[in-house]
VOKOL-11528 format. One record per residue (C-alpha): x, y, z. Coordinates in nm, 4 decimals. Layout:
N
<<X; Y; Z>>
...
This chain:
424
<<-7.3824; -3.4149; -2.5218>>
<<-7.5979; -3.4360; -2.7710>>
<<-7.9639; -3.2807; -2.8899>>
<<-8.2458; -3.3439; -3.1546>>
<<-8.4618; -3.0682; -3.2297>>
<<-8.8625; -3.1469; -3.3374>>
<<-9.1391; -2.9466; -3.4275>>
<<-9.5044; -3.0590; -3.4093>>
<<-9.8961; -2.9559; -3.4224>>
<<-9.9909; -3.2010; -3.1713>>
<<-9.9262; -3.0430; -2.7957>>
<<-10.1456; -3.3084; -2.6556>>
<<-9.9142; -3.5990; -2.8465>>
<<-9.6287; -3.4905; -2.6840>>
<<-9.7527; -3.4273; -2.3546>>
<<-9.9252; -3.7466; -2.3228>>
<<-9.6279; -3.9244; -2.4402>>
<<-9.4165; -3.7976; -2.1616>>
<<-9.7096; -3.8306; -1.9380>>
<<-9.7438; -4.1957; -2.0099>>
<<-9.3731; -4.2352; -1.9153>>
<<-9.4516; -4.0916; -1.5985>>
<<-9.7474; -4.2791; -1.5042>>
<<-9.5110; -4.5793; -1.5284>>
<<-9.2796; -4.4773; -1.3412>>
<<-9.0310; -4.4461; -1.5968>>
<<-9.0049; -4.0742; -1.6166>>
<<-9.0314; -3.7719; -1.3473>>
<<-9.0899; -3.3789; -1.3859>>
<<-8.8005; -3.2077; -1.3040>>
<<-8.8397; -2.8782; -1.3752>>
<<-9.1584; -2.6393; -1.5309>>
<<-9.0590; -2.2536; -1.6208>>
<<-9.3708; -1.9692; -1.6864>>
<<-9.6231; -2.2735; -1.6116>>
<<-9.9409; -2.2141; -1.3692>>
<<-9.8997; -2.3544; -1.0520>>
<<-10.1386; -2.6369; -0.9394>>
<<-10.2661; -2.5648; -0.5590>>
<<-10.1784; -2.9213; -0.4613>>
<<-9.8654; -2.9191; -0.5836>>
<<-9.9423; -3.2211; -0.8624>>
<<-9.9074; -3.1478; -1.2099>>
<<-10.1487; -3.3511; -1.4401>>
<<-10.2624; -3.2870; -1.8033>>
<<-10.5046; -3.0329; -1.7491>>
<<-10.2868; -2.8180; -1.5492>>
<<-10.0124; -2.8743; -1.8641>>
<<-10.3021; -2.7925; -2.1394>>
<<-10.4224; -2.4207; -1.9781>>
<<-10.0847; -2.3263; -1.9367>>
<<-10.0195; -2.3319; -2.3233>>
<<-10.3192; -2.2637; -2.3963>>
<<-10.3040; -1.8590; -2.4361>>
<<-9.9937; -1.9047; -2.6776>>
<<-10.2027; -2.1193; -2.9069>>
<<-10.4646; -1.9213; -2.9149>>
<<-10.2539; -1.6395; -2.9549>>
<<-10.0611; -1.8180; -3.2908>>
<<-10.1988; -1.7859; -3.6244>>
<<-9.9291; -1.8014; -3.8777>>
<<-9.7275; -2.1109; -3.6971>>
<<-9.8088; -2.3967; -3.8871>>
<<-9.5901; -2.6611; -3.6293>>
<<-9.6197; -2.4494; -3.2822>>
<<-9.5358; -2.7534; -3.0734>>
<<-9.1235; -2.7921; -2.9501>>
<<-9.0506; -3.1389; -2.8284>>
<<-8.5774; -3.1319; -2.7740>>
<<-8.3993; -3.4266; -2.6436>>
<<-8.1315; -3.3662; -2.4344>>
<<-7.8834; -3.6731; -2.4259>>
<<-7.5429; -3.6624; -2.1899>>
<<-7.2573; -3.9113; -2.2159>>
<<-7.3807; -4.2389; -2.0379>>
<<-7.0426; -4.1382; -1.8849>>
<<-7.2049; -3.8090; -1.7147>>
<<-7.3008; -3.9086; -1.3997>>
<<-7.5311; -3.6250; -1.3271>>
<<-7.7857; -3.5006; -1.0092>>
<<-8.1339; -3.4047; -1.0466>>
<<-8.0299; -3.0588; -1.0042>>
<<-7.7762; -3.0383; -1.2676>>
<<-8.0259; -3.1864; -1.5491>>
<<-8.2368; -2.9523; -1.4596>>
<<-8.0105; -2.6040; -1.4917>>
<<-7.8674; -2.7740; -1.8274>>
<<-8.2467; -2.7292; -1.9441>>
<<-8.2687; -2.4061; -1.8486>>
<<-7.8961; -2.3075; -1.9529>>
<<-7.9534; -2.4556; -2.2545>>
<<-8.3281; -2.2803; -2.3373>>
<<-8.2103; -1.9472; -2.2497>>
<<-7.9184; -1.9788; -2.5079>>
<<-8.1526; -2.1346; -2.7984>>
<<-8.4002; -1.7947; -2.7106>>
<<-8.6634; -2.0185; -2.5469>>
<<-8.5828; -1.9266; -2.1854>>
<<-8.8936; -1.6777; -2.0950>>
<<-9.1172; -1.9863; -2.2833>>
<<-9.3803; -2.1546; -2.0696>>
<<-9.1959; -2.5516; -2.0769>>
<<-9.1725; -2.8546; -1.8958>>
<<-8.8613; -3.0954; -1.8027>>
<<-8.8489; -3.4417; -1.8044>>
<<-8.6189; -3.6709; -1.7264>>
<<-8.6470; -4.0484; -1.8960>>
<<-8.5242; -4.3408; -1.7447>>
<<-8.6606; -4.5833; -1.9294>>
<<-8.3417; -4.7076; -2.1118>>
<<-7.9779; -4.7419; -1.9346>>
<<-7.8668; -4.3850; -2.0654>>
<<-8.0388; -4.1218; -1.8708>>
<<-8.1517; -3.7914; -2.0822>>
<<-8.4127; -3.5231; -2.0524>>
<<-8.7089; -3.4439; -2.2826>>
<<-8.8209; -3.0662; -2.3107>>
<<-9.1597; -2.9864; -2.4267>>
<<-9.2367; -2.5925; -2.4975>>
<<-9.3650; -2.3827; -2.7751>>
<<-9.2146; -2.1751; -3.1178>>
<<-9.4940; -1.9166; -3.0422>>
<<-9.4711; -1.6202; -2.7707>>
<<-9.7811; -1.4917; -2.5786>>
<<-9.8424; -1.2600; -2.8527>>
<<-9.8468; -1.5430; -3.1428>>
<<-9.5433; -1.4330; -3.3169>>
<<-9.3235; -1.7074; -3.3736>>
<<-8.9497; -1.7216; -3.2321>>
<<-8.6736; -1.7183; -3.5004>>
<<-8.5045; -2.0589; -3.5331>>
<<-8.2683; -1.9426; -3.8714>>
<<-7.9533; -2.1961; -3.7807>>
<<-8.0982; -2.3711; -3.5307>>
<<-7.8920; -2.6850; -3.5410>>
<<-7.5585; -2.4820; -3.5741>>
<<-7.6853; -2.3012; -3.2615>>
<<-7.7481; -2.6198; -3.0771>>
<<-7.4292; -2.7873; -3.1726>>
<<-7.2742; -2.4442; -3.0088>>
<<-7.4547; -2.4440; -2.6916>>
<<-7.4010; -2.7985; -2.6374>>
<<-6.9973; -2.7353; -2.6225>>
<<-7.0343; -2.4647; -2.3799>>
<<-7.2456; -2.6705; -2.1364>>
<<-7.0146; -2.9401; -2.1708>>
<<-6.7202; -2.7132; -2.0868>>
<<-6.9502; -2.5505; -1.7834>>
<<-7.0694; -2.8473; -1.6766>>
<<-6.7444; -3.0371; -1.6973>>
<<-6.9070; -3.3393; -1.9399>>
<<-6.7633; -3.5890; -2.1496>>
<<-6.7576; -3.4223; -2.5291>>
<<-7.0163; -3.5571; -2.7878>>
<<-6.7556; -3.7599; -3.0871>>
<<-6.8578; -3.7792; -3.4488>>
<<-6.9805; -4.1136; -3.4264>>
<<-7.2290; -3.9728; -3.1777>>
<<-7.5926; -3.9323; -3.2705>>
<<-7.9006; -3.7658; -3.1594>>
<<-8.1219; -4.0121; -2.9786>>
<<-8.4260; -4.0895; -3.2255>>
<<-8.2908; -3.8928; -3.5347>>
<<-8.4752; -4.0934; -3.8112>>
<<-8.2895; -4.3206; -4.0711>>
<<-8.3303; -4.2490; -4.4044>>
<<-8.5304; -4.4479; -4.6230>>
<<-8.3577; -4.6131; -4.9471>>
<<-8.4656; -4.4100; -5.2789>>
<<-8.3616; -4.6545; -5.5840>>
<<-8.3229; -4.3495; -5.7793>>
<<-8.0909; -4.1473; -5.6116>>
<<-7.8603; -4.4438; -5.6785>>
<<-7.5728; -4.5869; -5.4543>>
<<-7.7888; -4.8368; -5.3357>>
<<-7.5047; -5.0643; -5.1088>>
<<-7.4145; -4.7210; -4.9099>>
<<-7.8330; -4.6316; -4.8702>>
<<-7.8887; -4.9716; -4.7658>>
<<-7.5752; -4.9948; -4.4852>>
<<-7.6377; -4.6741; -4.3511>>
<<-8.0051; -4.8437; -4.2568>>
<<-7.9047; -5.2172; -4.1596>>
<<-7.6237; -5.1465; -3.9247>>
<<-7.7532; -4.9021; -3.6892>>
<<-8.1076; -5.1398; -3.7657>>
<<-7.9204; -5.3949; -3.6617>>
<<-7.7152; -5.2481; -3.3211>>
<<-8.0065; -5.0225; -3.1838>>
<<-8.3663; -5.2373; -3.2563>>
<<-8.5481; -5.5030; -3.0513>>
<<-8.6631; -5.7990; -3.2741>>
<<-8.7021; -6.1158; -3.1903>>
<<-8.7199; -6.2897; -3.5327>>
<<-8.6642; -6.2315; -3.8597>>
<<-8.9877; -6.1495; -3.9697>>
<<-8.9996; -5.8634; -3.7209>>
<<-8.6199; -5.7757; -3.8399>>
<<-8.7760; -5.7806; -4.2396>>
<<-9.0928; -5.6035; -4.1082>>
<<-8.8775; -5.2925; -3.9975>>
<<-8.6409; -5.2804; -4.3099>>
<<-8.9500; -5.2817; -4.4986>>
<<-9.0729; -4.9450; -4.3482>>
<<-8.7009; -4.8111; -4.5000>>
<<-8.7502; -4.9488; -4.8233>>
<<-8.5701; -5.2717; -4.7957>>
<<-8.5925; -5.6646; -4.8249>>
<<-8.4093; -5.9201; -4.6757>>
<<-8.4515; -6.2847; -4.7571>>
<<-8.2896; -6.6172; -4.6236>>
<<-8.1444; -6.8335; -4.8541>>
<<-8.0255; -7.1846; -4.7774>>
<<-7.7927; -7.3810; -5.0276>>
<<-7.5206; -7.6554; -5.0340>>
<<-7.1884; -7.5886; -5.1836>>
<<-6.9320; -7.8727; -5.2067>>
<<-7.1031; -8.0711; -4.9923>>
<<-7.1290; -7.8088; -4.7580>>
<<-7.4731; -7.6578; -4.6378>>
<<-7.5054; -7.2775; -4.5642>>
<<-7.7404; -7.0460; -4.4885>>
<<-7.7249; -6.6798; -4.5168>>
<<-7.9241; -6.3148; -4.5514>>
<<-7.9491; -6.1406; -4.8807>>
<<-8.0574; -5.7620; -4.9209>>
<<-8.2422; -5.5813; -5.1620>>
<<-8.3825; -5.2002; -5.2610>>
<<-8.7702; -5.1910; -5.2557>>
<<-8.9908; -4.9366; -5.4683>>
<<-9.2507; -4.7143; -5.3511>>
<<-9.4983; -5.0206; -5.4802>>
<<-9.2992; -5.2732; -5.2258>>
<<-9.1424; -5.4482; -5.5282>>
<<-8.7842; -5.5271; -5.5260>>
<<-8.5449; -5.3244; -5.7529>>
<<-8.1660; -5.3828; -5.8179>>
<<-7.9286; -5.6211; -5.7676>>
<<-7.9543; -5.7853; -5.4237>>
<<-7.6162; -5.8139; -5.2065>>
<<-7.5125; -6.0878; -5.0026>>
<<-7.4997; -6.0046; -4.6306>>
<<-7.1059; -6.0255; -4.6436>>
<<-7.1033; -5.7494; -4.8091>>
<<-7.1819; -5.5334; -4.4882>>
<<-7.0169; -5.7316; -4.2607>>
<<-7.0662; -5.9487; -3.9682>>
<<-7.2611; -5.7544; -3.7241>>
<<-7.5795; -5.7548; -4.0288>>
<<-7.4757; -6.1543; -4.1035>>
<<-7.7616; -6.4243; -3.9819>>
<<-7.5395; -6.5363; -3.6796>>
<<-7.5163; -6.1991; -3.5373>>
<<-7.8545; -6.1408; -3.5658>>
<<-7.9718; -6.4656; -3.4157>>
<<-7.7865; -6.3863; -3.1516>>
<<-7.9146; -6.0253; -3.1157>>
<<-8.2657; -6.2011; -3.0834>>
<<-8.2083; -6.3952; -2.8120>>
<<-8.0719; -6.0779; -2.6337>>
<<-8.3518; -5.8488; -2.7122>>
<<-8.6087; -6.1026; -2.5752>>
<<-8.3973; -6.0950; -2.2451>>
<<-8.3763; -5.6719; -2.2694>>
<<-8.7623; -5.6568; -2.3724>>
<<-8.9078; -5.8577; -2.0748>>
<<-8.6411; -5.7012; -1.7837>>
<<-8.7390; -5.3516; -1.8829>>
<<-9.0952; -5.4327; -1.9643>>
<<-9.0936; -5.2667; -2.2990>>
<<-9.3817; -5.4471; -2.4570>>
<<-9.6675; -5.2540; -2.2114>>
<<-9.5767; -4.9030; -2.3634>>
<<-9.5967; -5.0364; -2.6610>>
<<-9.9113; -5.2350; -2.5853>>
<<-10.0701; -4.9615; -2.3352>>
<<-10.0078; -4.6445; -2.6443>>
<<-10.1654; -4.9045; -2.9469>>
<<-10.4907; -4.9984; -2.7234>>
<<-10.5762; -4.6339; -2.6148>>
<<-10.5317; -4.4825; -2.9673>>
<<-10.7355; -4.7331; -3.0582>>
<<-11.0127; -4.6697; -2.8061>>
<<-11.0172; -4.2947; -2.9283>>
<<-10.9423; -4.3780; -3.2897>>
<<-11.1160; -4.6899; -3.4321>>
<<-11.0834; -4.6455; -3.7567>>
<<-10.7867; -4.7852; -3.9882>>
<<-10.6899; -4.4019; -4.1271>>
<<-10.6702; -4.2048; -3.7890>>
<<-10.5704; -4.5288; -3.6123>>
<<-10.2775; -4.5047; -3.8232>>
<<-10.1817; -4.1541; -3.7945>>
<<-10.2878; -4.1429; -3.4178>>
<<-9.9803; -4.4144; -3.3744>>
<<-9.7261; -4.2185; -3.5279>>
<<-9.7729; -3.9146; -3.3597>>
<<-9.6554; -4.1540; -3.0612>>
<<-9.3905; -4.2405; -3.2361>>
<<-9.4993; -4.5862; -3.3322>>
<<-9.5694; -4.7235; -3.7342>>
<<-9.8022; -5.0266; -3.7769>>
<<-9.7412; -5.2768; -4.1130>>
<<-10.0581; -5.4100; -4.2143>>
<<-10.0035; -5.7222; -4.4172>>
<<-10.3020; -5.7843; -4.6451>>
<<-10.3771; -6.0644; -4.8818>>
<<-10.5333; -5.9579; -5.2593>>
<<-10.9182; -5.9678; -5.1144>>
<<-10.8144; -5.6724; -4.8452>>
<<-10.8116; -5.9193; -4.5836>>
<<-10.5306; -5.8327; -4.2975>>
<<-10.3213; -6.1372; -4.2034>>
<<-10.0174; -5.9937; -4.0071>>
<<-9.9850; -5.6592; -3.8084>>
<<-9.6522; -5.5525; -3.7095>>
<<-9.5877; -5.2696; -3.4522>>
<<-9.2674; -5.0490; -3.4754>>
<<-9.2391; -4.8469; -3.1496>>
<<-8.9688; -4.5811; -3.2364>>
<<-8.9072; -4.4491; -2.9283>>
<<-8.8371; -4.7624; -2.7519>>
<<-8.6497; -4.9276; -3.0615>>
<<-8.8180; -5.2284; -3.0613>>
<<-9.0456; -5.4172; -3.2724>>
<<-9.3815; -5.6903; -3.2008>>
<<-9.5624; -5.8871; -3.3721>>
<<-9.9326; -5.8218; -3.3025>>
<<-9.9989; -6.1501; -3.2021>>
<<-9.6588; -6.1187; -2.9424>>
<<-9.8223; -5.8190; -2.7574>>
<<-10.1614; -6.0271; -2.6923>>
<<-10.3984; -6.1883; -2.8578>>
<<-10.6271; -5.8279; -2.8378>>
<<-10.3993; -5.6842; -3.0929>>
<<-10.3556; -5.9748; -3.3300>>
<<-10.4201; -5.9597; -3.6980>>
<<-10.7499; -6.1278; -3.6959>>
<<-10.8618; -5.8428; -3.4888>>
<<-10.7783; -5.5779; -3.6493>>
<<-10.9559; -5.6983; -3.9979>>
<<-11.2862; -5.7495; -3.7985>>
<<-11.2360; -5.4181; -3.6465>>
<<-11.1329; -5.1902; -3.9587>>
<<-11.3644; -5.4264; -4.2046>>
<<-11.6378; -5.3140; -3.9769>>
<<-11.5814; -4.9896; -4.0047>>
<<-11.5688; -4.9941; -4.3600>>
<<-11.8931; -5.1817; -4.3940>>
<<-12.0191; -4.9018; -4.1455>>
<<-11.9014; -4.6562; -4.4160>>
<<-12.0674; -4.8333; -4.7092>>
<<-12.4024; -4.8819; -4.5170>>
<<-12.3460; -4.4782; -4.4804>>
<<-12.3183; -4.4242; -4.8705>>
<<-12.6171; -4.6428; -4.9241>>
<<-12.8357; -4.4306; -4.7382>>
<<-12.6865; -4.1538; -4.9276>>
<<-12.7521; -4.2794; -5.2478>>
<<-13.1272; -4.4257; -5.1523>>
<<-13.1977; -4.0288; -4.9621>>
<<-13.0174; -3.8224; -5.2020>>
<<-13.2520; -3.5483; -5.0558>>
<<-13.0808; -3.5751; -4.6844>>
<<-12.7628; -3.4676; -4.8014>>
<<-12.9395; -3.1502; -4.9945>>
<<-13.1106; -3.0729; -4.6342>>
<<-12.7553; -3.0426; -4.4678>>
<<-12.5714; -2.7929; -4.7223>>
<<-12.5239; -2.4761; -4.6310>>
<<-12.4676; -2.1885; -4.8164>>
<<-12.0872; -2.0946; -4.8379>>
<<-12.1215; -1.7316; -4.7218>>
<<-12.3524; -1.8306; -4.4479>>
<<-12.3371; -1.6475; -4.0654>>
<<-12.4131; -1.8291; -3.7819>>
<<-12.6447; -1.6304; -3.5447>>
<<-12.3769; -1.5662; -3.3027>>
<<-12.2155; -1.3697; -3.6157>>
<<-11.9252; -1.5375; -3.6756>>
<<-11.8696; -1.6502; -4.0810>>
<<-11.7643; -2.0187; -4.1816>>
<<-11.4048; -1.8794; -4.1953>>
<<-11.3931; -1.7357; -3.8466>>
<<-11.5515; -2.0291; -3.7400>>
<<-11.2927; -2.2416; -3.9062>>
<<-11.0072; -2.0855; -3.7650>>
<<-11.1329; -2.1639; -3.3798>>
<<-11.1653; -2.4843; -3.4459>>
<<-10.7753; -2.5344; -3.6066>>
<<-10.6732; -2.3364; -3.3316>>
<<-10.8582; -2.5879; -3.0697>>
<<-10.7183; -2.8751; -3.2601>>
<<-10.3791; -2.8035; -3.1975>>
<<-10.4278; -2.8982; -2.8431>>
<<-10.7254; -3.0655; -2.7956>>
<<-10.7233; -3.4114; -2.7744>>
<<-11.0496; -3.6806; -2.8114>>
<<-11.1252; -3.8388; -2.4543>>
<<-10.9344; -4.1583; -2.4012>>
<<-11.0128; -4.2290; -2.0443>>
<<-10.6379; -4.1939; -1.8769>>
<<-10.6345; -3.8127; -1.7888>>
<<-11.0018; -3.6998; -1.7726>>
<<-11.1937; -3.4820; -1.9745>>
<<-11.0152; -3.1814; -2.0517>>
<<-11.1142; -2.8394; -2.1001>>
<<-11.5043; -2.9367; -2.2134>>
<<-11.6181; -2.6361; -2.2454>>
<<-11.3525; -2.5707; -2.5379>>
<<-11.4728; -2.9104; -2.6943>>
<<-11.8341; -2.7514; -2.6982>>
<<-11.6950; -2.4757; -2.9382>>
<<-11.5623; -2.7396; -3.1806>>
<<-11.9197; -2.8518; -3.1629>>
<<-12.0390; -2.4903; -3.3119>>
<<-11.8292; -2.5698; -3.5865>>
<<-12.0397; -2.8811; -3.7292>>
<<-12.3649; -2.6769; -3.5972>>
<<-12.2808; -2.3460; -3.8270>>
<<-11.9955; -2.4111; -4.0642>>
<<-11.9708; -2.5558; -4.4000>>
<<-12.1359; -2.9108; -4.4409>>
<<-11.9564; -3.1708; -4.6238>>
């Protein structure tokens, strides 16, 4: 058995990713501990978001309150409901998290079956809950649940299910090893279905791969060829020949992996997370720079491919927690690239109509500073005022339409914030 550890700001990220999983049927609650209990019986987001709530009010020092752990089992484990659910608890109580308010999922959205915990660093009185050694700890409490439990030991080759790759640094040197560490497991875990989705990912680790075609002897071939990539995209080094790193990251294998993942994508219906995540963060976040951001709190990076006029050409979607990777224009024609230039290009001419007015009313921007020291007339300072609204933010999420409007009447007190504190 084996665990990853996260830490977050963004309750309502996590929760709604679960939640999502849910919805689709791909996921179930199995267990809640210290959480209020709806009178129907049905647990929905707002039910999820009061129950936290008091902790993250209470937290003022915590900069990352939120505690997303993945718990992940042999695929040999064959086990109940019921046993999932007291290895959560089992396994909370022994990492000091067992009188925490949290929720218990269990995914089964890919053929290994695991379970998702979502709870909080901070107790009810804001202080947060030592986590010195955590990963030691974990490693500890995972062997005795597997010796309770009577489950297949985690090996060494084992790893935590959606512990990130590291991306190739050109100046930490040993640039074959950096590169193979990303490629293979790149290459045995990731949906793609051609390779400019497969050179699409790399790029997001900092490396380039190019076909080359040839004829030696009379002989044609055609093979991959790998390179480091800078922080400016450019490629640095000497570039190695696929051989180098064996078979399984050669063009044949990879072809064939293709053909396999388009099978895998369309039995488990993989593309409509992908596609149902990018079109409501898009809905609440319609500009480029929080569209962005928005994404990978849900676990998925977009590549933008622009042309030297700014003009967006190709969009590429890497959904993390799936492992698999789309073209825009293979998850609909919606979130194609041609879209998402006239969307963002609006948005910036929206901005630079903004500045104009600016710049022809200098005086409306003097008639909206306020004074730095100023109290509102409920007596709370800019600084008091501030703090609400971090705290809020934490938790709060903009409406998007799937779970209703939650908690308004906090979203009203954000409002105070633009009404009394510091203009910029």
């Amino acid at each position: 058995m084996v665990t990853k550890i996260s830490s977050g700001s963004s309750l309502y990220g996590v929760l709604a990713y679960n939640q999502i999983k849910v919805d689709d049927q791909k996921a179930l609650v199995l267990f809640t501990n210290r959480m209020i209990e709806p009178q129907d019986g049905i647990y929905d987001m707002g039910i999820y978001m009061r129950s936290f709530e008091p902790y993250l009010l209470a937290n003022i020092k915590t900069e990352k309150p939120v505690l997303h752990i993945s718990i992940n089992p042999d695929p040999k484990d064959k086990l109940s409901n019921d046993q999932l659910s007291e290895i959560a608890q089992d396994y909370m109580q022994k990492m000091g998290y067992g009188d925490q308010p949290f929720i218990v999922y269990k995914h089964e959205d890919i053929d290994r079956e695991h379970i998702h915990i979502v709870s909080l660093r901070v107790d009810e009185t804001g202080k947060s809950i030592k986590d010195s050694f955590e990963h030691r700890r974990s490693m500890a409490a995972c062997r005795e649940l597997e010796q309770k439990y009577g489950l297949f030991p985690a090996t060494k080759k084992q790893r935590p299910d959606g512990v990130p790759l590291k991306q190739v640094r050109y100046e930490d040197g040993d640039i074959k090893h950096q590169i193979a560490n990303v490629i293979r497991p790149v290459a045995r875990d990731y949906h793609f279905q051609s390779l400019k989705e497969y050179k699409a990912l790399l790029s997001f680790y900092n490396i380039n791969v190019e076909e080359v075609r040839g004829e030696v002897k009379g002989k044609s071939y055609r093979g991959l060829v790998y390179s480091a990539l800078n922080a400016q995209g450019e490629k640095v080094g000497n570039p190695f020949n696929a051989s180098t790193f064996g078979k399984s990251v050669g063009i044949d294998a990879l072809e064939k992996g293709m053909e396999k993942s388009a099978e895998t994508i369309k039995q488990k219906g993989l593309k409509e997370r992908s596609k149902q995540v990018i079109a409501t963060v898009l809905k609440s976040h319609p500009d480029r720079i929080s569209f962005e951001k928005e994404l990978t709190k849900n676990g998925i990076t977009v590549l933008f491919r622009e042309n030297e006029q700014g003009r967006i050409y190709g969009a590429t979607f890497i959904d993390h927690e799936q492992k698999v990777v789309f073209n825009g224009s293979r998850l609909g024609k919606e979130f194609s690239a041609n879209v998402f230039n006239e969307q963002f290009s609006n948005d910036q001419n929206t901005n630079m109509s903004s500045q104009a007015d600016l710049n022809l009313h200098p005086e409306s921007e003097l008639q909206t500073a306020q004074p730095e020291n100023r109290s509102s007339s409920h007596g709370r300072t800019d600084e008091t005022v501030e703090l609400v609204g971090d705290l809020f933010s934490v938790f709060l999420p903009e409406h998007d339409g799937r779970t209703g409007d939650i908690r308004p009447e906090i979203r009203n007190r954000k409002k105070k914030k633009r009404k009394y504190g510091r203009q910029t």
